[in-house]
C-alpha positions in Angstrom: 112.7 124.0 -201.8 108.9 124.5 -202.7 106.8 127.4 -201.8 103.5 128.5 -200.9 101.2 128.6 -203.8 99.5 132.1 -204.1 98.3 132.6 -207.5 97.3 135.8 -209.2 93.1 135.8 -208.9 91.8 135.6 -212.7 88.8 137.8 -213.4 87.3 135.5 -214.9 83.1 136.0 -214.8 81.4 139.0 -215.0 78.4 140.5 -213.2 76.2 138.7 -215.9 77.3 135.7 -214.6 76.8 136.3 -211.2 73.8 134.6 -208.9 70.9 137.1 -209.0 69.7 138.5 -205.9 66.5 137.9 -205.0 63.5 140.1 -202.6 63.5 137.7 -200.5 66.8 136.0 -200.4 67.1 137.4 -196.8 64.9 134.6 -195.7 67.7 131.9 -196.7 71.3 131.1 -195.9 73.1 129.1 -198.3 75.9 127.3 -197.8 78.8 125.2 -199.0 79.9 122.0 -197.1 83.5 120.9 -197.2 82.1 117.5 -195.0 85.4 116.4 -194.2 86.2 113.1 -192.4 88.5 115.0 -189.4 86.5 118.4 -190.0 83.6 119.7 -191.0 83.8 124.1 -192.9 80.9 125.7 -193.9 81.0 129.0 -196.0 77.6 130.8 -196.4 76.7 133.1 -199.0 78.2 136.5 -198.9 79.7 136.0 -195.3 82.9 133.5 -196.0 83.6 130.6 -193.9 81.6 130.8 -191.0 82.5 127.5 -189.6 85.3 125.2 -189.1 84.8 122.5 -186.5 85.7 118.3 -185.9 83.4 116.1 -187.6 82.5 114.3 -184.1 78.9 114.1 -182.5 78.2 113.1 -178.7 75.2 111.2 -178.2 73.2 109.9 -174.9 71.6 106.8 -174.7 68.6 107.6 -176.7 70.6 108.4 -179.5 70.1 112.5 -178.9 72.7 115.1 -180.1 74.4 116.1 -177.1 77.0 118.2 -178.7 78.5 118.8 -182.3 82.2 119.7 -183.2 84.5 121.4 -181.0 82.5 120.2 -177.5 82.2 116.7 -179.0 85.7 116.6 -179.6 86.6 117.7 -176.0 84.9 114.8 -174.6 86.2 112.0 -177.3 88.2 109.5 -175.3 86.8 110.5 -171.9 82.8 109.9 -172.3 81.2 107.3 -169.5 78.6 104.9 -169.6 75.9 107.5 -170.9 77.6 109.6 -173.5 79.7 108.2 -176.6 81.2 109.9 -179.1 80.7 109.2 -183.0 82.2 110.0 -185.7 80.4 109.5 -189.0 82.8 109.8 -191.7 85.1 107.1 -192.2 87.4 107.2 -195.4 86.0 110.7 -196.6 82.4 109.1 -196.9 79.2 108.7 -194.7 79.4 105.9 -192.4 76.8 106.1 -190.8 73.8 108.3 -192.0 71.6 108.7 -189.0 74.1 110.6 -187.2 75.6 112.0 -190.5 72.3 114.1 -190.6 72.1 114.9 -186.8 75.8 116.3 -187.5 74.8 118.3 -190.6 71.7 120.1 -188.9 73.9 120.8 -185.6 76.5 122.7 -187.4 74.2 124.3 -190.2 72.0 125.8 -186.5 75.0 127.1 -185.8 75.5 129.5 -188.3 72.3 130.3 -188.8 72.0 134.0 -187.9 68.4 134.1 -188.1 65.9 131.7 -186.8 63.4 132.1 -189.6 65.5 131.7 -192.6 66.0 128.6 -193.9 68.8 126.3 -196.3 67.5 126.6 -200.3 70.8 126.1 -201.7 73.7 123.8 -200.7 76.7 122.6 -202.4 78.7 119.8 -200.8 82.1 118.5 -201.8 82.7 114.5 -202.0 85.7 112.3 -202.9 86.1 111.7 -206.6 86.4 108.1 -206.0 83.3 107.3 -204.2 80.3 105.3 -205.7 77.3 106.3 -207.0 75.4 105.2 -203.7 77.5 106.6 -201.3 76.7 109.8 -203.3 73.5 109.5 -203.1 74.1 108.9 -199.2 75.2 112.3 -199.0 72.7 114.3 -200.9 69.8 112.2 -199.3 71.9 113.5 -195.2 71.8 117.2 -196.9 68.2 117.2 -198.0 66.7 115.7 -194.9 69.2 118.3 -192.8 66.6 121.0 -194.9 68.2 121.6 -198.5 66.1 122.8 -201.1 69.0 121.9 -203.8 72.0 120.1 -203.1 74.5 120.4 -205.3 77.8 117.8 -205.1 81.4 118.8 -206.5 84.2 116.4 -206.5 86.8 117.7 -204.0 89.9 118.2 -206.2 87.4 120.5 -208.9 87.0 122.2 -205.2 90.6 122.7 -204.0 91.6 123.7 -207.7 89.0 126.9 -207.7 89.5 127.8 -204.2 93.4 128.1 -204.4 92.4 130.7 -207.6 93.3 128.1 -210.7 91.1 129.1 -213.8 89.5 125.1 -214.2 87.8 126.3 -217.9 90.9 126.9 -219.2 92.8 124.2 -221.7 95.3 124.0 -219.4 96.4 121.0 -217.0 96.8 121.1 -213.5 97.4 118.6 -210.6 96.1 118.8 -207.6 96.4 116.3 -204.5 94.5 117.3 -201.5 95.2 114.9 -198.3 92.5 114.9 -196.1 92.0 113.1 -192.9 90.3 110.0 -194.4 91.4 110.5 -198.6 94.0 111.7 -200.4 92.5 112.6 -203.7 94.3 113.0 -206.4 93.5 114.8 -210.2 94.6 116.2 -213.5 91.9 118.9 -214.1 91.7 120.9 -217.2 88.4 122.3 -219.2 86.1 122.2 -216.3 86.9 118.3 -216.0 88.4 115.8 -214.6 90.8 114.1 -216.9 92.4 111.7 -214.7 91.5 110.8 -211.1 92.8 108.4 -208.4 91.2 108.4 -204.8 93.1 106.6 -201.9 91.4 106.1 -199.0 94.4 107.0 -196.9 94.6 110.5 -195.0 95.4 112.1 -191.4 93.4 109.5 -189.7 95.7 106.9 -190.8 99.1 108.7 -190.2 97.6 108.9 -186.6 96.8 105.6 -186.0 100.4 104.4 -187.5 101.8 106.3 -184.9 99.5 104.5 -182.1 100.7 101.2 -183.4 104.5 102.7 -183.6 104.5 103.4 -180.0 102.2 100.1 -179.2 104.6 98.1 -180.4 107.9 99.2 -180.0 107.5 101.4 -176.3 104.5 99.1 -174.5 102.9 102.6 -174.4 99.4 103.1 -174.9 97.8 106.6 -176.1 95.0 108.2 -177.6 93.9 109.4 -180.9 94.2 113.0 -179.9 97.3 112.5 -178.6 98.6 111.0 -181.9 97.2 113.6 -183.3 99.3 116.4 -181.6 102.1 114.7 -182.5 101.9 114.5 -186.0 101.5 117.7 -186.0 104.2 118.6 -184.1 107.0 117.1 -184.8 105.5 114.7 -187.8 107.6 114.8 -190.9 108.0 113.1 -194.1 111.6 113.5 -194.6 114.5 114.5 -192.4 114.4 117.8 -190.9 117.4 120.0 -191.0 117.1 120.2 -187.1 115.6 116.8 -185.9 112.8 118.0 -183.2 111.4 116.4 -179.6 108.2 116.6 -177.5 107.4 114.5 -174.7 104.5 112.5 -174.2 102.2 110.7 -172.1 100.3 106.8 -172.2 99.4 104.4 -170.1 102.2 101.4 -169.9 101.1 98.4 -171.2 103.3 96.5 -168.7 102.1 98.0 -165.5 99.2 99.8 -166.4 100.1 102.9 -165.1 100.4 106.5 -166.4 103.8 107.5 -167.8 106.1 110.0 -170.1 107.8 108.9 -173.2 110.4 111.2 -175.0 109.8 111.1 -178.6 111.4 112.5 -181.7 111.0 113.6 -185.0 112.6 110.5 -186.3 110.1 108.3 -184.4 107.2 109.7 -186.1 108.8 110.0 -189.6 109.3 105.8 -188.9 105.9 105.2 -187.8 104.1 107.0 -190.9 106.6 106.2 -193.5 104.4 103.5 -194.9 101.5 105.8 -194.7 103.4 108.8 -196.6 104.9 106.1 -199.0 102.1 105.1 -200.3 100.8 108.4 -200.8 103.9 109.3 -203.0 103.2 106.3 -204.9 99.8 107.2 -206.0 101.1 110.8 -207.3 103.6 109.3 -209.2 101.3 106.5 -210.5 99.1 109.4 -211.6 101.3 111.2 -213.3 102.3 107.6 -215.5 99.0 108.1 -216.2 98.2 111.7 -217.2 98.1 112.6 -220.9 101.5 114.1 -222.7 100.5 117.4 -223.7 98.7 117.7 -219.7 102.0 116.3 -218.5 103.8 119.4 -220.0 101.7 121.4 -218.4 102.5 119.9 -214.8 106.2 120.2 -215.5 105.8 124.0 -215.8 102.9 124.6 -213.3 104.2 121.9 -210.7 101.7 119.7 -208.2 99.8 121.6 -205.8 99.1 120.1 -202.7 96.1 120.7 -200.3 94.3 119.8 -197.4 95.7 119.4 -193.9 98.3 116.9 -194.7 100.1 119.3 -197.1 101.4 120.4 -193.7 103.2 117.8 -193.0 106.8 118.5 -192.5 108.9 118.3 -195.5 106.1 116.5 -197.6 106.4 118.9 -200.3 110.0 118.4 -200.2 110.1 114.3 -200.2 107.7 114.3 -203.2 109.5 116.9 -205.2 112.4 114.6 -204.9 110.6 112.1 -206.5 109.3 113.3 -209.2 111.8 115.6 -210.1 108.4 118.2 -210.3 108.1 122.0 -208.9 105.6 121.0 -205.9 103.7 124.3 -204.3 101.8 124.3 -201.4 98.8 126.2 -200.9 98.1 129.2 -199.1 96.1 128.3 -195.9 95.2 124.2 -197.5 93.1 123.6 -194.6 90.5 125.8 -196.6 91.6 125.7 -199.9 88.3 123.1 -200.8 85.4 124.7 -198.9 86.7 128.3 -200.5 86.4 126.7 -203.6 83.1 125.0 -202.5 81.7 128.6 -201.8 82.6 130.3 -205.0 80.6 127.8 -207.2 77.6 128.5 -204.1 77.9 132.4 -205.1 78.1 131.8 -208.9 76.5 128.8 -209.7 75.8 129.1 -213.0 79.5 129.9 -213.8 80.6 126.8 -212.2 77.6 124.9 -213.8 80.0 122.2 -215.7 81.4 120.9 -212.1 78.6 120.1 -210.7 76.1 117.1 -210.1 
């Protein structure tokens, strides 16, 4: 059985290196971006993560903000005529732009703690796989949300600093981080990428398997959030040694009317299979891939996996199984990329070779 991944933090710059402080750096609040497709983290300078919210925005009929994150996410599924909910990150990229930017400047007011400063630098993570003008979709949303300098970092470079991995050194490491709209996964070593393979499959998917699972085989209707809590309650992507149950609740397709639905572990592990299949398929396709003298390095470091969907149930163990590989999850993955987004923020410089 795998275990969490808690590595030994390198020292590994010294004060040289380190951003210069300015006279009047208390005028700004930097801050790095994990702009996620489920949710959005934001670590400012000096302070940590000071955010960690859905990636939702409720609008009214003019097209007006309404609420950002947590309350947009309360009222998803149960707006009326006037309010509608948006979210606009599909597949780990900007969807759409106008309300991309209206999100970004809603959650960067929130952390503001002082009214008069104001965003110079920002460093956002993206999906290695993404084009060139979907990259440029998202340094134009953080520039018009009031960046000075935006800075982009591909999102496995991210999770590898921020779970304490030394990317400068001529060693390989694999990382696959599972978001809700990507999985990405890469071979880093010497401050680059050497292999990369984006699928845009995450958490939003798994959820919407299990809406069809229960669609098609129960006549029962239910809601993304429902799905949601679900997966991760009794989700799993192999068999658990004690098979688990929750009830639920839907709308019957055959009467219309509000019911309960017993549902087990071995439902879920059903509907998603295809989902988490696929996803073990691109790690092992990777690995065909990866250089011999990096591959040796994988068999004695393992894969490490990140992102929210590392927590899926017995996902560690299914793809250790596979590939016959040590896999190690890491300690707290839901952060793992925007902790490695704000390290490069406080030393840029250092971390000059991984950015764009």
């Amino acid at each position: 059985m795998s275990d969490t991944y808690t590595p030994t933090k390198t020292k590994s710059k010294d004060s040289k290196n380190q951003t210069k402080k300015g006279l009047f750096d208390f005028l700004y609040t930097d801050i790095a971006i994990d702009l996620g497709t489920a949710n959005t983290l934001i670590y400012a300078r000096d302070q940590g993560i000071v955010l960690n919210e859905p990636s939702i925005v409720a609008l009214n009929n003019q097209n007006e903000p309404v609420a950002t994150g947590h309350e947009a996410r309360l009222m998803h599924e149960k707006t009326h005529r006037n309010i509608r909910t948006v979210r606009p990150l599909r597949d780990g990229v900007i969807a759409d732009f106008e309300v991309a930017e209206q999100m970004i400047r809603g959650m960067i007011k929130k952390v503001k703690m002082k009214w008069y400063s104001t965003t110079r630098q920002m460093v956002v993570c993206v999906p290695s796989g993404i084009t060139e003008v979907e990259r440029r979709a998202v340094r134009d949303s953080a520039e018009h949300a009031g960046a000075k300098e935006v800075y982009l970092v591909d999102e496995p470079m991210a999770a590898a600093i921020g779970i304490g991995l030394d990317v400068h050194e001529p060693v390989g490491n694999m990382i696959v981080d599972i978001g809700g709209g990507t999985t990405e996964i890469a071979v880093i070593a010497l401050s680059g990428i050497v292999y990369a393979q984006s699928v845009r499959l995450g958490g939003d998917e798994l959820n919407d398997d299990i809406i069809s699972y229960f669609r098609r085989n129960h006549n029962l209707l239910i809601g993304e959030r429902t799905a949601e809590n679900i997966k991760c309650e009794i989700g799993s992507a192999a068999p658990l040694d004690e098979e688990l149950e929750m009830i639920t609740k839907g709308r019957d397709l055959v009467n219309g009317v509000p019911r309960t639905r017993q549902v087990t572990s071995k439902d879920v592990r059903e509907a998603i299979s295809e989902s988490v299949n696929t996803i073990v398929e691109a790690i092992t396709k990777s690995l065909e891939q990866t250089p011999p003298e990096l591959s040796a390095d994988i068999l004695d470091r393992g894969i490490m996996l990140t992102g929210g969907g590392a927590m899926l149930k017995n996902l560690d163990k299914l793809i250790m199984e596979t590939t016959d590989l040590p896999v190690h999850i890491a300690e707290d993955p839901l952060t793992a990329v925007v902790r490695g987004t704000g390290a490069i923020l406080e030393d840029i410089d250092y971390y000059r070779t991984v950015i764009s």
